[in-house]
C-alpha positions as CSV (number, residue, x, y, z in Angstrom):
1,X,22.4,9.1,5.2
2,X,24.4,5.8,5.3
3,X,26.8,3.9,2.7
4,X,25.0,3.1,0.1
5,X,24.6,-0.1,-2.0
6,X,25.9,-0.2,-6.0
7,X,23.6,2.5,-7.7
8,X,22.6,2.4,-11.2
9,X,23.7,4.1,-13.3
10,X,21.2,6.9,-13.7
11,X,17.9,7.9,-12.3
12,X,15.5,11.0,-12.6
13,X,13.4,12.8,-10.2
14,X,11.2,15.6,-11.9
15,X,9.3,18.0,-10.0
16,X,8.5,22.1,-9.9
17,X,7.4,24.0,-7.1
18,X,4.7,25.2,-9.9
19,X,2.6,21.9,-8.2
20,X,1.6,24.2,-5.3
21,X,-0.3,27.2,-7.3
22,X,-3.0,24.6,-7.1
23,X,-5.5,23.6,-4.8
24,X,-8.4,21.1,-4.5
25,X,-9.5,23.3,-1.2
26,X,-8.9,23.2,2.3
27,X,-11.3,20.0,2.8
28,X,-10.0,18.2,0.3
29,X,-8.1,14.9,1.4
30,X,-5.9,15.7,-1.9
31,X,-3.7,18.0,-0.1
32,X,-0.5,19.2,-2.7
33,X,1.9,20.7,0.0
34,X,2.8,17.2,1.0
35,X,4.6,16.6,-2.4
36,X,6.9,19.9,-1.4
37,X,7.3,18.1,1.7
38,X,8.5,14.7,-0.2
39,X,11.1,17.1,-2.3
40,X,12.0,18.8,0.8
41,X,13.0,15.9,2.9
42,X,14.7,13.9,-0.2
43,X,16.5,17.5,-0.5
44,X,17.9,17.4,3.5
45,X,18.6,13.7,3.2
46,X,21.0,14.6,0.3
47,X,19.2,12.5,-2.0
48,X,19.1,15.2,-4.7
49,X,22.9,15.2,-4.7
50,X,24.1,11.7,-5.6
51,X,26.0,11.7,-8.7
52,X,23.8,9.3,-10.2
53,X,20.8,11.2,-9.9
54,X,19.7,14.1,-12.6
55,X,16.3,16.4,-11.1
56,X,14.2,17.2,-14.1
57,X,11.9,20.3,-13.8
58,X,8.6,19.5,-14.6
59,X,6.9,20.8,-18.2
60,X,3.5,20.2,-19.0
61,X,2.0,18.2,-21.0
62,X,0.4,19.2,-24.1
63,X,-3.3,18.6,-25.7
64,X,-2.4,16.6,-27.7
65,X,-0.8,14.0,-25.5
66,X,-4.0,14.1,-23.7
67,X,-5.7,13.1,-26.4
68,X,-4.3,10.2,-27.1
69,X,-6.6,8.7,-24.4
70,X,-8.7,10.8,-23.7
71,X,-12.2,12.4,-25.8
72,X,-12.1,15.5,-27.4
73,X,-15.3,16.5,-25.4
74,X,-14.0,15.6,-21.8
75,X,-10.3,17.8,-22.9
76,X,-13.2,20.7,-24.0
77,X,-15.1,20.6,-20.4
78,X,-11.5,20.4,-18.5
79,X,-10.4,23.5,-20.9
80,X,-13.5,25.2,-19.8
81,X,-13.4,24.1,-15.8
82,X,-9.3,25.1,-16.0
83,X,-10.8,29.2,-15.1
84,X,-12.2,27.4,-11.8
85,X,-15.8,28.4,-13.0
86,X,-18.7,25.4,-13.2
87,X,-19.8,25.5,-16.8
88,X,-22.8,23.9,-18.5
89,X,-22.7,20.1,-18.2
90,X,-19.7,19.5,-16.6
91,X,-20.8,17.2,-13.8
92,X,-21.5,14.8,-17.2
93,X,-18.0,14.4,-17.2
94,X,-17.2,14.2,-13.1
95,X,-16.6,17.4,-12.7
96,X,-18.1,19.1,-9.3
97,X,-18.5,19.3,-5.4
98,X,-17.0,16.1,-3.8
99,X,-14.1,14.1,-5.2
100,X,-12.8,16.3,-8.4
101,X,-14.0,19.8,-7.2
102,X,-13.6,22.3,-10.2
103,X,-11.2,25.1,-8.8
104,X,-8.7,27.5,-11.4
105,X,-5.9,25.7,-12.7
106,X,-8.0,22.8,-12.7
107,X,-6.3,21.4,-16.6
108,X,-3.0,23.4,-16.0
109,X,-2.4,20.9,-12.7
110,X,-3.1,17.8,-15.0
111,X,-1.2,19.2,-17.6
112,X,1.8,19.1,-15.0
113,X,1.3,16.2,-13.7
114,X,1.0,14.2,-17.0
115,X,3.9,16.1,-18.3
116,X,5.8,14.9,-15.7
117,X,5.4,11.7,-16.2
118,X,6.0,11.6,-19.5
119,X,9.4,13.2,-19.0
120,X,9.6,10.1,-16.8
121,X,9.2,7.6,-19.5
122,X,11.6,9.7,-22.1
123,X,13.7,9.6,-19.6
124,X,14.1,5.3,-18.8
125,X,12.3,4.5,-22.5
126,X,15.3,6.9,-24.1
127,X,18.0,5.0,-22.4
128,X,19.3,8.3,-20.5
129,X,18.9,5.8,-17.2
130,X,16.9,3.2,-15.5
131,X,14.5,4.7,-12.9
132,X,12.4,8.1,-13.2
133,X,10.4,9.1,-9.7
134,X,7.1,11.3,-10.8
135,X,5.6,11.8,-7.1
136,X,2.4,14.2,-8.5
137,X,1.6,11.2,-11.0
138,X,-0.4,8.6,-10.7
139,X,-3.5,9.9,-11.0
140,X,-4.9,6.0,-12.2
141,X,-8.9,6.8,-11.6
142,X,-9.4,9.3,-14.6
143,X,-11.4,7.5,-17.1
144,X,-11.4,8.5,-21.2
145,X,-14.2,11.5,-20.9
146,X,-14.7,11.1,-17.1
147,X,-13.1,12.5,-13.8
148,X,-13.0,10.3,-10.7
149,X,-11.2,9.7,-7.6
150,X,-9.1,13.3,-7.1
151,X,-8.0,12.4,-11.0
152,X,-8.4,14.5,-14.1
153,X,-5.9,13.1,-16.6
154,X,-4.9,9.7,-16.0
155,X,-1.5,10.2,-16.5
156,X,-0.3,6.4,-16.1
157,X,-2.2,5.6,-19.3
158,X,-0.8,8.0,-21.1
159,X,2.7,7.3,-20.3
160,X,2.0,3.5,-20.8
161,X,0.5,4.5,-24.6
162,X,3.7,6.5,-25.2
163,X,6.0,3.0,-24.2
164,X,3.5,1.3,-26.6
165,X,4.2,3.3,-29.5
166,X,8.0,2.7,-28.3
167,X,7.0,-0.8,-28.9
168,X,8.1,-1.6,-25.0
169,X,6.6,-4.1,-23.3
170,X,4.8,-2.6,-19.6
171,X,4.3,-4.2,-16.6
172,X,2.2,-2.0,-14.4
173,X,2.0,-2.4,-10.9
174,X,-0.4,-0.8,-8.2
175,X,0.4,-0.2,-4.4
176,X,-2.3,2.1,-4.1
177,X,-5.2,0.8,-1.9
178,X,-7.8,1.7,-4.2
179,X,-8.1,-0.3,-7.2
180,X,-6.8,1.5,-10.3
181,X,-9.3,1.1,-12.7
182,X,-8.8,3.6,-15.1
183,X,-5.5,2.1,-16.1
184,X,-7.3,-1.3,-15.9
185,X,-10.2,-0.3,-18.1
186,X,-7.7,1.4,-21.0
187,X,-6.1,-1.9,-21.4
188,X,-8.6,-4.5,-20.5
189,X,-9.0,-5.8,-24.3
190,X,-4.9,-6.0,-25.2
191,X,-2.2,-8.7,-23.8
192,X,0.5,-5.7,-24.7
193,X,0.1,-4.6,-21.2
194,X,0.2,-6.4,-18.3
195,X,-1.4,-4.7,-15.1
196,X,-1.5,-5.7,-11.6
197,X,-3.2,-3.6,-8.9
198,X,-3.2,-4.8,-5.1
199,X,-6.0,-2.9,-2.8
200,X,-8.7,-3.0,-0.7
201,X,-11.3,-4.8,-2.0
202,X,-14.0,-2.8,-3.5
203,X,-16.4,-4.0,-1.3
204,X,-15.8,-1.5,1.1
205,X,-13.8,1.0,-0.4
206,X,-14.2,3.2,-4.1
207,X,-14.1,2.5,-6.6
208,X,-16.3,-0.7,-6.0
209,X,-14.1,-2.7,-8.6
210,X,-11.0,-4.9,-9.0
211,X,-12.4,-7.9,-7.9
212,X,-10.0,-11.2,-8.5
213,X,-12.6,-12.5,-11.5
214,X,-11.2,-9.4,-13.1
215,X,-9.1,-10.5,-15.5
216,X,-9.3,-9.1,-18.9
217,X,-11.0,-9.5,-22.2
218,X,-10.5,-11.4,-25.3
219,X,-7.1,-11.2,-26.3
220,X,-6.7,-9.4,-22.9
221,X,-7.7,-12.4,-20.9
222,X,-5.6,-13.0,-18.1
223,X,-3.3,-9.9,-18.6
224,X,-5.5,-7.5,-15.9
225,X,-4.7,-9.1,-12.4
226,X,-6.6,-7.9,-9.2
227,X,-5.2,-8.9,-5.7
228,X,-8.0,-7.3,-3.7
229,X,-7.6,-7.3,0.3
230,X,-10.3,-7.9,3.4
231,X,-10.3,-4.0,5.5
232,X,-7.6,-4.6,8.1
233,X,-4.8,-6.6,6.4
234,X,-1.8,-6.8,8.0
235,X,2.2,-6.8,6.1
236,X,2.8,-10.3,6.4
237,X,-0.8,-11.1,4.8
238,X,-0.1,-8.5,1.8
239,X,3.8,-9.3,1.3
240,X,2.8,-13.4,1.4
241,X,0.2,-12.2,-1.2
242,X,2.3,-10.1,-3.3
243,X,5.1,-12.6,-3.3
244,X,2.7,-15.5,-4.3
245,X,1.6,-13.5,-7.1
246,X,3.6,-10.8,-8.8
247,X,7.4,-12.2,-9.4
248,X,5.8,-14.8,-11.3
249,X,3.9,-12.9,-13.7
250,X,6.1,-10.0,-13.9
251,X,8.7,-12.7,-14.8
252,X,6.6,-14.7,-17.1
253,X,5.7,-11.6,-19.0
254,X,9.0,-9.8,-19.4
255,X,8.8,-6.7,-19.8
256,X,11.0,-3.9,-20.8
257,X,9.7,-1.5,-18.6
258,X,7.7,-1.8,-15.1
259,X,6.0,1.0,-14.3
260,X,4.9,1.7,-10.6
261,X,1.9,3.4,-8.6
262,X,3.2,4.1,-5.6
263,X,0.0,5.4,-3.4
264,X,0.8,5.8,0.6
265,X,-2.6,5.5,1.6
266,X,-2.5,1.8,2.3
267,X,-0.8,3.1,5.6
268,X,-2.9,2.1,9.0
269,X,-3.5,5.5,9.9
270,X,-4.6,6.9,6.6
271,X,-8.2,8.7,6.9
272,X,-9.5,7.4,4.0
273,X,-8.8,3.4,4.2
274,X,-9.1,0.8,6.1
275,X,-5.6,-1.8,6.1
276,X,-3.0,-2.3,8.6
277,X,0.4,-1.9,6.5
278,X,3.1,-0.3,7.5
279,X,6.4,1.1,6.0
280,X,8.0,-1.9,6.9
281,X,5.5,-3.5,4.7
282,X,5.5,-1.0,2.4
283,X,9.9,-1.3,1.9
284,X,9.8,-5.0,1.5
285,X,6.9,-4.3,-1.5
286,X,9.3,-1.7,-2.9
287,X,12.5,-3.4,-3.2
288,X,10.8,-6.4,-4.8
289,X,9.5,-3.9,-7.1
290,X,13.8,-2.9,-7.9
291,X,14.2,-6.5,-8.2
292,X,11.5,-7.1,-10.6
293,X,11.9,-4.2,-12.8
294,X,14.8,-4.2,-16.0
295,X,13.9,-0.6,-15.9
296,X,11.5,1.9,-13.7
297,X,9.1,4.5,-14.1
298,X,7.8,5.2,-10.5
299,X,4.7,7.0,-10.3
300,X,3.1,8.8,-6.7
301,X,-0.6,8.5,-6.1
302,X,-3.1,8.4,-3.3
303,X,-1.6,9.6,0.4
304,X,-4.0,11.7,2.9
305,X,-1.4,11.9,5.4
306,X,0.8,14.3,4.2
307,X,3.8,13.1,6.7
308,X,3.4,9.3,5.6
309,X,3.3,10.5,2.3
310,X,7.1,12.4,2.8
311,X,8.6,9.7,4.7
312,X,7.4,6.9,2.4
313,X,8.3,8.5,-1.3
314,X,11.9,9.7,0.2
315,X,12.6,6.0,1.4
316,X,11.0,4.8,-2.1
317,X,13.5,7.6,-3.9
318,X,16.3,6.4,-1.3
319,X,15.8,2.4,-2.4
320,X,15.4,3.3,-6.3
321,X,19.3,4.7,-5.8
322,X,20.9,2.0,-3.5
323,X,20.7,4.0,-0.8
324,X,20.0,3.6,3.2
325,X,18.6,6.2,5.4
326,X,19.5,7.2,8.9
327,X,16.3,6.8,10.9
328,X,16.4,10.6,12.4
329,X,15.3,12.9,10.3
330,X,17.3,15.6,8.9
331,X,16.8,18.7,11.6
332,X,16.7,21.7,9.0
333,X,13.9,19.6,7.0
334,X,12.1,19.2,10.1
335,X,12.8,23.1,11.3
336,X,10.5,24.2,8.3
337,X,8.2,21.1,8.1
338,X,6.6,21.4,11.6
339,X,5.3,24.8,10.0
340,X,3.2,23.3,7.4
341,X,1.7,20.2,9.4
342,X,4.5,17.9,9.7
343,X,4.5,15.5,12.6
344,X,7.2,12.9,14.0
345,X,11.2,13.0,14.4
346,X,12.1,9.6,12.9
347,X,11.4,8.8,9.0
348,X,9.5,5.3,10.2
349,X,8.7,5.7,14.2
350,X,5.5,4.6,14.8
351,X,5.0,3.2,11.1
352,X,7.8,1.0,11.7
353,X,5.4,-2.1,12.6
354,X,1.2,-2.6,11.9
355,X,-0.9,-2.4,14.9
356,X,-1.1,-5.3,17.2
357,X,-3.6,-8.0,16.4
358,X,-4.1,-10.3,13.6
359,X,-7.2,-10.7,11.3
360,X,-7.0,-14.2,10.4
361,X,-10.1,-13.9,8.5
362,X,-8.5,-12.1,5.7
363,X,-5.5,-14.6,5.7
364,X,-8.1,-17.1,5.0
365,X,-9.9,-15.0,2.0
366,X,-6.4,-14.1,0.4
367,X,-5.2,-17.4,0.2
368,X,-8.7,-17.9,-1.5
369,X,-8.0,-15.2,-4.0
370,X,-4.1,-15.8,-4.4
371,X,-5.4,-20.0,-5.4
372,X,-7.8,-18.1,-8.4
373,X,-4.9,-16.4,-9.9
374,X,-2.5,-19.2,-10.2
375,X,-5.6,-21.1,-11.1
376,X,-7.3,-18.2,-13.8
377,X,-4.6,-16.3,-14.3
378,X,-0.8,-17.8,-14.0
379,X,-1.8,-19.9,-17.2
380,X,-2.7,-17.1,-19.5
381,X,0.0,-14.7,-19.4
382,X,3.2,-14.9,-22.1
383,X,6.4,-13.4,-22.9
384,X,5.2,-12.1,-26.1
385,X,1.7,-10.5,-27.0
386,X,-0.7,-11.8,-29.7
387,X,-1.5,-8.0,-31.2
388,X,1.2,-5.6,-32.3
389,X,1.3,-2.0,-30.6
């Protein structure tokens, strides 16, 4: 680890081994062990050990923060799936073989994870420090009495409705490369939160939504922003993009918080997507993001590759506290890692720079979409909002 930059003040990171006694199954993309491998390598790089930083173990969530979003029915057939058993009418509610597989532990994982992240929020929203890093949260697919996408308990909402009834004004920003629609949907009708998600378009990747004509409801009307991208963007198309678009709003809106969903599987050799980022990309993005943000609450998200997933969170953690990390990887963290599936020596090697080739194509369509958002959008949003929390 090299010098590092002025920290602030004080920042979080909240986690329990407790994560792993769950399991979607061994063909699941979802795979938990790479969050052990994110602690573990922002453990060797001494990360854990700044005096700024205080590590929160993680306590669950209980019902009734859940149900502050979501129906009493859905919390009933999640209670019910949580002994790993299919009951009844649970596929009504998304529950099943495929995406969000019932297995035991099932509510006790989301109660984690959403606990988590609402220790997060205490946390920054409290004043105990500026930045909180939740790397099982981000589970932005879950709808009110539905699962989808790997996500039970969409844990972003809930955090967001606690700020709300802080009376703090949320920006929320998306990274992941699938549209996060379930944090879109629960505040599609209000100008209290302003939410920006960049991704793949939905053309050819789930959900099928966020399309830039997305842009909110009534008195929501220009405060849900979609910055969807052609398969096979490149960094310099999605940084253009994200700079054209997201310090203006973010600024124009001014909020008091700015909370992040960090996925990793916008990488060019994730299994399950189809862009051309790579960390490089994905650094510039994040230290906008610090620039941006009066005060963080960093959620995880999407990652199938469990090493992209550990280098790219321990670099996020690494920029949230001002700091700069040697390239080689620590060698204890990699003694253990290479046991449980990690590959590569170097924390960007070959994700240092995209693929060559350019796809000039989807320069052409983002400039498109980038014109409707100044156009649709830019005009809309305000400092303050029009409804009260």
């Amino acid at each position: 680890m090299k010098g590092s930059e002025s920290v602030w003040m004080k920042t979080a990171f909240i986690y329990t081994d407790a994560y792993l006694d769950y399991d979607y199954g061994p063909t699941h993309p979802l795979q938990v062990i790479r969050l052990k491998l994110t602690r573990d390598l922002i453990e060797a790089y001494g990360l854990l050990d700044l005096p700024s930083v205080q590590f929160i173990a993680t306590i669950k969530a209980k019902g009734k923060d859940l149900a502050v979003f979501h129906s009493e029915a859905y919390l009933n057939a999640l209670n019910q799936a949580n002994e790993g058993r299919f009951m009844g009418d649970a596929y009504l509610y998304g529950l099943g073989p495929g995406d969000n597989p019932v297995f035991p532990g099932l509510l006790d994982w989301s109660l984690l994870a959403t606990g988590a992240t609402l220790q997060a929020v205490d946390f920054v929203a409290g004043g105990r420090g500026e930045v909180a890093f939740n790397i099982a949260g981000g589970l932005h697919h879950a709808m009110r009495a539905r699962a989808s996408g790997f996500c039970y308990i969409n844990d972003p909402v809930i955090g967001i409705m606690r700020l709300l009834k802080l009376r703090k004004r949320v920006a929320y920003i998306d990274i992941d490369a699938h549209h996060g629609d379930g944090v879109q949907n629960a505040f599609y009708e209000t100008d209290q939160v302003l939410t920006i998600s960049l991704h793949e378009t939905g053309r050819t990747l789930f959900p099928g939504t966020g399309f830039e004509h997305e842009i909110g409801k009534g008195k929501g009307e220009g405060y849900s922003v979609n910055l969807p991208f052609p398969p096979f963007t490149d960094d310099e198309v999605y940084c253009w993009a994200f700079e054209e678009v997201v310090p203006e709003l973010v600024q124009a809106f001014n909020p008091d918080i700015v909370v992040t969903q960090l996925g990793v599987d916008a990488f060019y050799n994730d299994p399950l997507t189809n862009f051309r980022l790579s960390l490089s990309g994905y650094e510039r993005v994040l230290r906008r993001i610090k620039d941006l943000a009066p005060r963080w609450v960093a959620l995880g998200g999407g990652g199938y590759n469990a090493s992209n997933v550990a280098r790219a969170w321990s670099l996020a953690w690494a920029i949230m506290n001002g700091v700069e990390l040697n390239e080689e990887l620590p060698e204890p963290f990699l003694k253990e890692a290479v046991k449980i599936g990690f590959e590569g020596e170097e924390l960007k090697g070959p994700l240092s720079s995209p693929p060559q080739g350019r796809n000039e194509k989807a320069r052409t369509e983002v400039e498109r979409v980038v014109g409707y958002i100044k156009e649709m959008v830019f005009p809309k949003v305000k400092g303050e909002p029009s409804d009260s929390p």
